[in-house]
MDAnalysis code that builds the backbone (N, CA, C; Angstrom):
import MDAnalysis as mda
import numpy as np

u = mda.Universe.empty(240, n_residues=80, atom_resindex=np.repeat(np.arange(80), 3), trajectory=True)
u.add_TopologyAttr("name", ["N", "CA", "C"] * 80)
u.add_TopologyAttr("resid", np.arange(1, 81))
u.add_TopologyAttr("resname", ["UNK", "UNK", "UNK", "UNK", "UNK", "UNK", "UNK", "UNK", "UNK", "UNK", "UNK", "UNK", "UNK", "UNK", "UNK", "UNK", "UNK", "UNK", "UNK", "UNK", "UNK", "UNK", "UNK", "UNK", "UNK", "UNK", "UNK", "UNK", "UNK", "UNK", "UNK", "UNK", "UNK", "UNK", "UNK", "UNK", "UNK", "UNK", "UNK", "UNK", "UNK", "UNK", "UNK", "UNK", "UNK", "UNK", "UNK", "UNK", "UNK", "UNK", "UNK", "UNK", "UNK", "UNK", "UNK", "UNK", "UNK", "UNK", "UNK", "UNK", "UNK", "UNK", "UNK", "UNK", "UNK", "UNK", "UNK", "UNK", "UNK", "UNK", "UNK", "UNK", "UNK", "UNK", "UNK", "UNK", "UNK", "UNK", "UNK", "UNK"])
u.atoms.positions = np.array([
    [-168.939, -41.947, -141.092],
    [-167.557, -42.109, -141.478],
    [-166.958, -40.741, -141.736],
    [-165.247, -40.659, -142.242],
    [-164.877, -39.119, -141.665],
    [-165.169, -38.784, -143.474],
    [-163.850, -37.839, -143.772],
    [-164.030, -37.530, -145.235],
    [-163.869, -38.854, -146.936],
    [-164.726, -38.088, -147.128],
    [-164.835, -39.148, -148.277],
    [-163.432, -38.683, -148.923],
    [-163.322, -39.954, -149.538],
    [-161.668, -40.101, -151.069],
    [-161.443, -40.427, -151.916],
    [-161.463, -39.584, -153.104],
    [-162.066, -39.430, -154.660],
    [-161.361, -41.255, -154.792],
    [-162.805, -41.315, -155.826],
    [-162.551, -42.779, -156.604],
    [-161.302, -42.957, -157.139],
    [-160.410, -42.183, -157.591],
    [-159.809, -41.892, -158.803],
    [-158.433, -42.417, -157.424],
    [-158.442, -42.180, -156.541],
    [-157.366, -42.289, -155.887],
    [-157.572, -43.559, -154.936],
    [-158.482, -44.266, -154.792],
    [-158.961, -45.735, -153.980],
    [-158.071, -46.613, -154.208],
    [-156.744, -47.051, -155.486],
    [-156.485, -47.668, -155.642],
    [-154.823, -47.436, -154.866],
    [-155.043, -45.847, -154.089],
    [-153.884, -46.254, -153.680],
    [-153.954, -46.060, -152.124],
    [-155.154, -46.163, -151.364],
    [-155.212, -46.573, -149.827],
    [-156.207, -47.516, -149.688],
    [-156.121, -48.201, -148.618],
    [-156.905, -49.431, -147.734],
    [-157.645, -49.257, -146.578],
    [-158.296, -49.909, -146.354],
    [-159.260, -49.729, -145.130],
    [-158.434, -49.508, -144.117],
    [-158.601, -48.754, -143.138],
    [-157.704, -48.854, -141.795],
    [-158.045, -50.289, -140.653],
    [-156.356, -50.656, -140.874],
    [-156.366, -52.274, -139.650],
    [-156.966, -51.420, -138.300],
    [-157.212, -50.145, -138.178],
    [-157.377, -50.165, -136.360],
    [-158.655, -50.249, -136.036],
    [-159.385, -48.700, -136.671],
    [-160.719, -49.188, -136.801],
    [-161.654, -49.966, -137.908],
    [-161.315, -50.367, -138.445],
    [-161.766, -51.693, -139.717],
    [-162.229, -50.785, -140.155],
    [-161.956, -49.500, -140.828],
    [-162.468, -48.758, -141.910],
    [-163.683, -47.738, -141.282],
    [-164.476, -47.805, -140.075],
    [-165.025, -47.044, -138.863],
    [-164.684, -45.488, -139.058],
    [-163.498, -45.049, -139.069],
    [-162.659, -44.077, -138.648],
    [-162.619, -43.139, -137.113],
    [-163.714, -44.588, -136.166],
    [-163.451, -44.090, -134.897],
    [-163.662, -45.590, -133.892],
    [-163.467, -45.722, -132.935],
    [-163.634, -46.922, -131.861],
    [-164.613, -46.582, -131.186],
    [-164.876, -47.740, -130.325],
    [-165.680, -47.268, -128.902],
    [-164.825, -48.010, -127.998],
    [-164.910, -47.240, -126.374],
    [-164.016, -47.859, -125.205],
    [-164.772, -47.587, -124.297],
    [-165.050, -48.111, -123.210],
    [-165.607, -47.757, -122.125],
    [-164.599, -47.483, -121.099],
    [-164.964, -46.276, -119.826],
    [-164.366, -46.141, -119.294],
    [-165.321, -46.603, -117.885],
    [-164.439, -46.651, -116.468],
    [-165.033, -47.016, -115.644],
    [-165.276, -45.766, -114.928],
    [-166.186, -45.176, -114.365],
    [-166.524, -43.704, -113.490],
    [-167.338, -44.061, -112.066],
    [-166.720, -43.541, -110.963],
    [-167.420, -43.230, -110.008],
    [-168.911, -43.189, -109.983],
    [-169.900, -43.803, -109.392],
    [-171.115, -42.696, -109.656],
    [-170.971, -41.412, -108.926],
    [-171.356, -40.557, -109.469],
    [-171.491, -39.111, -108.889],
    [-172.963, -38.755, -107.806],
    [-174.128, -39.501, -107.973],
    [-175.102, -39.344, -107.333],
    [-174.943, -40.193, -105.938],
    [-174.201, -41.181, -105.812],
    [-173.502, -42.198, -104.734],
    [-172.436, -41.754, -104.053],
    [-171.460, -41.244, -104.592],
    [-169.961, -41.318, -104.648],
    [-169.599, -42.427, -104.408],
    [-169.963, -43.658, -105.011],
    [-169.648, -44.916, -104.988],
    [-169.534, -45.964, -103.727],
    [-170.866, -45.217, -103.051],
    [-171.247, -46.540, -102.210],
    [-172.260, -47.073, -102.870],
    [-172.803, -46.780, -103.481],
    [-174.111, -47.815, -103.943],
    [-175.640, -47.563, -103.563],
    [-175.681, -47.215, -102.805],
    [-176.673, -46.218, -102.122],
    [-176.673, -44.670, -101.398],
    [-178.009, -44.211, -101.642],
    [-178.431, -42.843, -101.224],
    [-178.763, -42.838, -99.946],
    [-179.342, -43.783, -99.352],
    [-179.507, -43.327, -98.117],
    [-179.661, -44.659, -97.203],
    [-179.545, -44.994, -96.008],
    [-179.801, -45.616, -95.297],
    [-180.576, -45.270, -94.123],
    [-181.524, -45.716, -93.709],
    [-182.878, -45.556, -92.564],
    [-183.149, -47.185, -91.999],
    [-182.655, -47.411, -90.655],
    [-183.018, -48.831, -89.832],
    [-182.182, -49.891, -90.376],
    [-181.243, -49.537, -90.964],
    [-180.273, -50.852, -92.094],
    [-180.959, -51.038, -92.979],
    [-182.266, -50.367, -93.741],
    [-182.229, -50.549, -94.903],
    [-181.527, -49.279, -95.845],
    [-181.155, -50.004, -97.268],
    [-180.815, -49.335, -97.734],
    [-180.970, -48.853, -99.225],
    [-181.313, -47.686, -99.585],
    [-181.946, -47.103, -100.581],
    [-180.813, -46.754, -102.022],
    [-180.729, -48.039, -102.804],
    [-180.166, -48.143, -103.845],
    [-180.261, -47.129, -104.484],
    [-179.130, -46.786, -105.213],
    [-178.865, -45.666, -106.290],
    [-179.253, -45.690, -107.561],
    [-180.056, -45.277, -108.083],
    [-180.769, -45.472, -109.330],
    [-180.049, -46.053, -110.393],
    [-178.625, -44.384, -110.645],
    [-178.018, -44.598, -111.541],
    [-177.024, -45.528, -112.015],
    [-176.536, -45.902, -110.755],
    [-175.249, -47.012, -110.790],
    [-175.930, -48.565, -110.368],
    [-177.300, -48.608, -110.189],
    [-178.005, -49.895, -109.537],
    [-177.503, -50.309, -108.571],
    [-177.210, -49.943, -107.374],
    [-176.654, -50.019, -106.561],
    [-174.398, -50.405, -106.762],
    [-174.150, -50.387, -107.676],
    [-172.749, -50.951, -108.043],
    [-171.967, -50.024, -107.587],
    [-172.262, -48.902, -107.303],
    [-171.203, -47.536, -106.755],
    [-170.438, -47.020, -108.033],
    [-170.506, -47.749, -109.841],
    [-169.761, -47.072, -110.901],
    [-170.456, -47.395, -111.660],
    [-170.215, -46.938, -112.619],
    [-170.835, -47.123, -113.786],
    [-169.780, -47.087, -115.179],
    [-170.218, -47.390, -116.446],
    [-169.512, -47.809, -118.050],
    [-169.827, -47.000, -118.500],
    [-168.502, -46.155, -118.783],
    [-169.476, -45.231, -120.083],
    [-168.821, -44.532, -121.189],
    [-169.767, -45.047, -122.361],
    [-169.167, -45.706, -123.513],
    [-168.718, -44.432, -124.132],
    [-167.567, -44.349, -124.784],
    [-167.010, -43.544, -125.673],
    [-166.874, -43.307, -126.792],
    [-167.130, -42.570, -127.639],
    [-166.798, -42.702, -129.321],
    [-165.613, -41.955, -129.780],
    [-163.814, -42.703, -130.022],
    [-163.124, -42.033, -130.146],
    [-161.963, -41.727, -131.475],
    [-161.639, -41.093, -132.097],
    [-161.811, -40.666, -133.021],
    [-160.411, -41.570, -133.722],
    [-160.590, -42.447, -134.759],
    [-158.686, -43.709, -134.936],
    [-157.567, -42.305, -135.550],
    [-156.378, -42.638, -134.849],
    [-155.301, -41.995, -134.721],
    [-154.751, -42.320, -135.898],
    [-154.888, -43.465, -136.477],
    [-154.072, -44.019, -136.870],
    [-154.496, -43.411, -138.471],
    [-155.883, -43.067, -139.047],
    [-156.029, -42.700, -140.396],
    [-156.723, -41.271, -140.026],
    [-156.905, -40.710, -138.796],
    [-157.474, -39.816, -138.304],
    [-158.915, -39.686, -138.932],
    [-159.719, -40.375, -139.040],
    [-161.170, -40.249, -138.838],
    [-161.577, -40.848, -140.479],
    [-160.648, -41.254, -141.240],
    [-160.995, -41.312, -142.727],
    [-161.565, -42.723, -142.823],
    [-161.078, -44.004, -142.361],
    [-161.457, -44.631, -142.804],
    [-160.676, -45.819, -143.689],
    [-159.782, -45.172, -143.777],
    [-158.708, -45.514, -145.095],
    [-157.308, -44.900, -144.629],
    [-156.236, -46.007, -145.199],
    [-154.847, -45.374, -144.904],
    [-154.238, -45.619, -146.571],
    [-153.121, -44.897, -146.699],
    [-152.468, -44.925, -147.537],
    [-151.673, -46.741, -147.420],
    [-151.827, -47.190, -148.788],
    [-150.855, -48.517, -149.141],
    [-149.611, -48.849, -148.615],
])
């Protein structure tokens, strides 16, 4: 979680509605594979074809983000 906020003052902010008090999200984005360039495979020899490790043959891949809430900027807590 981001910076802590003296006891003495708790009674006058709330958990943040964006990230439920977190002070960051996760999102996935969608990416190309780079070892494919998004065919799905590395190589082909006789019509077979030699799946891409990284993307399992899918040509993209998810990949997850940790990003920082705007909304209390990393605290956790917003003002009342």
């Amino acid at each position: 979680m981001g910076a802590l906020i003296n006891n003495n003052q708790d009674a006058e902010y709330t958990i943040c509605p964006n990230c439920n008090g977190e002070g960051k999200y996760s999102t996935y984005s969608c990416n190309i594979c780079p070892d494919c360039n998004g065919k799905g495979y590395l190589s082909e020899i006789n019509g077979i074809k030699q799946l891409c490790d990284l993307c399992s043959g899918k040509g993209k891949y998810e990949l997850l983000r940790q990003i920082t809430c705007r909304t209390c900027n990393g605290n956790g807590k917003i003002r009342k």
